[in-house]
N, C-alpha and C positions, 0 to 999 in steps of 0.2 A: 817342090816342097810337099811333103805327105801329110795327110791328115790327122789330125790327132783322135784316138779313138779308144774305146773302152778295152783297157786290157795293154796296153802301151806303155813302156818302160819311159817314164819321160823327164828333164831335167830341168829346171830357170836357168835363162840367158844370164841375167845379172848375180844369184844367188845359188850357190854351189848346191849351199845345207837342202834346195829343196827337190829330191830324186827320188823318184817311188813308180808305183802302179797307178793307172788311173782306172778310179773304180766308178765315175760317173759324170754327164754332161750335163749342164746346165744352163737355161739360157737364161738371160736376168734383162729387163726394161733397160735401152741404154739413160744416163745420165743425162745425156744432149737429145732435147724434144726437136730435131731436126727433120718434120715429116712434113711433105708439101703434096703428099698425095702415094697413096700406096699404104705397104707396111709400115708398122712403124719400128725404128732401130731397136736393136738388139744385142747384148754381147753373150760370148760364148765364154764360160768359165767350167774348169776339170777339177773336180772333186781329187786330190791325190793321197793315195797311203805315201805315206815316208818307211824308210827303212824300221823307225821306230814302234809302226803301228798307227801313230797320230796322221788323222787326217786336215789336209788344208785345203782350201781353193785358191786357184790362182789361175786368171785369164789364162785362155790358150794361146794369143799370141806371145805370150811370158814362155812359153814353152818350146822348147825341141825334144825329137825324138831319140831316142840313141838303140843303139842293136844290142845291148847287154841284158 
């Protein structure tokens, strides 16, 4: 599996409509305060253009890459 990263043609597993560029990473506090020592959780979310112009966020594991 390859990383997701700036610049990355990329597409949602469940949602056709959402296929674009991704123009930025993001890390956001995770939801589940699950910390018993160390860091504390984290998720990773990709800023993406759409074909349209309009940008979305949508987790990177929502995400694959495609070669197009």
């Amino acid at each position: 599996m390859r990383t997701i990263r700036i610049g990355n043609t990329v597409q949602a597993f469940l949602n056709a409509n959402i296929r674009g560029e991704v123009v930025d990473i993001v890390y956001v506090p995770s939801a589940i305060p699950l910390m018993v020592g160390g860091i504390p959780p984290s998720e990773a979310y990709a800023n993406v253009r759409l074909e349209n112009g309009k940008i979305v966020r949508v987790r990177t594991t929502e995400l694959f890459i495609t070669d197009a």
